[in-house]
C-alpha positions as CSV (number, residue, x, y, z in Angstrom):
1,X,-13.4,-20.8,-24.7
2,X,-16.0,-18.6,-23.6
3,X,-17.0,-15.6,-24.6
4,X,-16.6,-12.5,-22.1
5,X,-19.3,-10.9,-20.4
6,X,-22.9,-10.4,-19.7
7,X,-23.2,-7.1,-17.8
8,X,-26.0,-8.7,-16.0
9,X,-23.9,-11.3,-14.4
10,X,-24.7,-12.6,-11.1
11,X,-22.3,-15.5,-11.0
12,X,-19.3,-15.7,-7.9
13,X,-17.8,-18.8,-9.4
14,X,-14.3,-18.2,-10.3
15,X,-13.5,-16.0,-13.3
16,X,-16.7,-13.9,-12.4
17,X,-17.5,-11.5,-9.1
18,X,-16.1,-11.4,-6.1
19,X,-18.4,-12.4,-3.3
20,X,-18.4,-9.9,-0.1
21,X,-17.3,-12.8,2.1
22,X,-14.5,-13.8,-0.5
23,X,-13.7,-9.9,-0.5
24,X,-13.0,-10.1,3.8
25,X,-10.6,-12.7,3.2
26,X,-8.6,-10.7,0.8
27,X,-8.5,-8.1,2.6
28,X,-6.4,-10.1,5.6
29,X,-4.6,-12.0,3.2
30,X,-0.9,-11.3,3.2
31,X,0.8,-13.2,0.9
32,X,0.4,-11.8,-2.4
33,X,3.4,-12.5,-5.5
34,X,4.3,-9.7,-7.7
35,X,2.7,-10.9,-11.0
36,X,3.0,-9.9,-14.9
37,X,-0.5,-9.7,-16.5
38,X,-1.7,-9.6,-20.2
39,X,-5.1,-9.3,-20.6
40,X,-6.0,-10.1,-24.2
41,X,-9.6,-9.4,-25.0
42,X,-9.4,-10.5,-28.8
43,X,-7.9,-14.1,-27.5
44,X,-10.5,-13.7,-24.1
45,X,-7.5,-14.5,-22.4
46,X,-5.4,-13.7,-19.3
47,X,-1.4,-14.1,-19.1
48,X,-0.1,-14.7,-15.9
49,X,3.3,-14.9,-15.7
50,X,4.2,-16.0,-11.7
51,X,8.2,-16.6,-11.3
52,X,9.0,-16.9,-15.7
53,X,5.9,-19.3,-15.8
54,X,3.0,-18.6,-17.7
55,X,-0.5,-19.1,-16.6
56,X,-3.5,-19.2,-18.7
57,X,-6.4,-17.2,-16.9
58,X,-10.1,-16.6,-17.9
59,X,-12.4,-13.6,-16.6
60,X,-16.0,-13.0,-17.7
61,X,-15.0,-9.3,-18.4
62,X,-11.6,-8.9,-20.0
63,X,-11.8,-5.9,-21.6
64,X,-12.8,-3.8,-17.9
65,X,-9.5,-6.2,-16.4
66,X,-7.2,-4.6,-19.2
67,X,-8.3,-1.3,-18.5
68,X,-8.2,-1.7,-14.8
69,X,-4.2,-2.7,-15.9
70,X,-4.2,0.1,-17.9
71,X,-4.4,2.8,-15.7
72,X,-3.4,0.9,-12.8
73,X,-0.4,3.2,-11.0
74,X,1.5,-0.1,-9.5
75,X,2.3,-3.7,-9.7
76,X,-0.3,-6.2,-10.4
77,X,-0.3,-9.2,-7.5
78,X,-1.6,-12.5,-7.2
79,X,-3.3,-14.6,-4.7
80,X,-2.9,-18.2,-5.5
81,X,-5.1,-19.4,-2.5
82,X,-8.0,-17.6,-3.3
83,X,-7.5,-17.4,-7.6
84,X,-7.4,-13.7,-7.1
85,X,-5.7,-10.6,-8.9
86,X,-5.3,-7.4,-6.9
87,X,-4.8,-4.6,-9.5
88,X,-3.7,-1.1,-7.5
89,X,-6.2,1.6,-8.3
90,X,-9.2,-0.1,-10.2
91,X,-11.4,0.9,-7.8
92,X,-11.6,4.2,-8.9
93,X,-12.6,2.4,-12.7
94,X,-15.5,1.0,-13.5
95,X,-14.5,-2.1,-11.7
96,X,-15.0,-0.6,-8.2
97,X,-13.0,-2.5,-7.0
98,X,-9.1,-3.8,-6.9
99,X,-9.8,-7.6,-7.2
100,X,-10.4,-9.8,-9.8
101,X,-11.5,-13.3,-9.8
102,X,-9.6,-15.5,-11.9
103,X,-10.7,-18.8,-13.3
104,X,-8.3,-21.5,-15.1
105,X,-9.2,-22.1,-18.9
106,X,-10.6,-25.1,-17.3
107,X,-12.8,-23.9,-14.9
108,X,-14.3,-21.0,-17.5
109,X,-18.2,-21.3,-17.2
110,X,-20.7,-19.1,-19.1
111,X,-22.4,-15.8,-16.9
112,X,-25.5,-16.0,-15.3
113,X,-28.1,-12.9,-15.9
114,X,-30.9,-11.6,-14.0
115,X,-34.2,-12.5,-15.3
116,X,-36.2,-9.2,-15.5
117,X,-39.3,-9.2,-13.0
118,X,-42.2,-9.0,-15.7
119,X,-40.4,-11.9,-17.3
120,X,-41.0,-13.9,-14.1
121,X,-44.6,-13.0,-14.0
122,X,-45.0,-14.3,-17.2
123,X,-43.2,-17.5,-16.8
124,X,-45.6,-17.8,-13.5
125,X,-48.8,-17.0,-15.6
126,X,-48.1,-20.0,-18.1
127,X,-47.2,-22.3,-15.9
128,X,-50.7,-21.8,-14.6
């Protein structure tokens, strides 16, 4: 498994942000399912449990999805067709928003960063 987070990330694949486009849909998305979560950031996994089944889940930022759970003021939901967990009020946490994208264990890939400016110079400078 991998690990959680690179504040840096830049990555929309699932288990990382949410795209704007991916957002709209959301948004007008009507069929969410009351879901239990467990967010485990010493495992780096997710516990869905949809209708008594469990569902392994991956995010590249566990610890901010377990706070979002923490202080979230109602019940968790899940999107199946879009891999997405809405959690009520983590927009006001450091999430800024209520969705999470959710990868399978499978489909877990590592965060992509932001390569600082001056690095890029540099890189362009010895390629010279």
């Amino acid at each position: 498994m991998l690990p959680s987070s690179d504040p840096r990330c830049t990555a929309f694949s699932p288990g990382h942000k949410i795209h704007w486009i991916h957002g709209g849909r959301l948004n007008r998305y009507e069929d969410w399912i009351d879901v239990e979560v467990h967010a485990d950031p010493e495992l780096d996994l997710i516990y869905l449990i949809i209708a008594g089944q469990q569902q392994l889940m991956w995010h590249h930022d566990i610890p901010l999805l377990a706070e979002a759970l923490a202080l979230s003021p109602g019940q968790p939901q899940w999107c199946p067709r879009y891999s997405s967990l809405m959690v009520p009020g983590a927009f006001e946490g450091r999430n800024r928003s209520s969705f999470f994208y959710l990868a399978t264990t499978g489909r877990a890939a590592p965060c992509r960063g932001r390569v600082p400016r001056h690095d890029l110079r540099m890189q362009d400078s010895d390629s010279a």
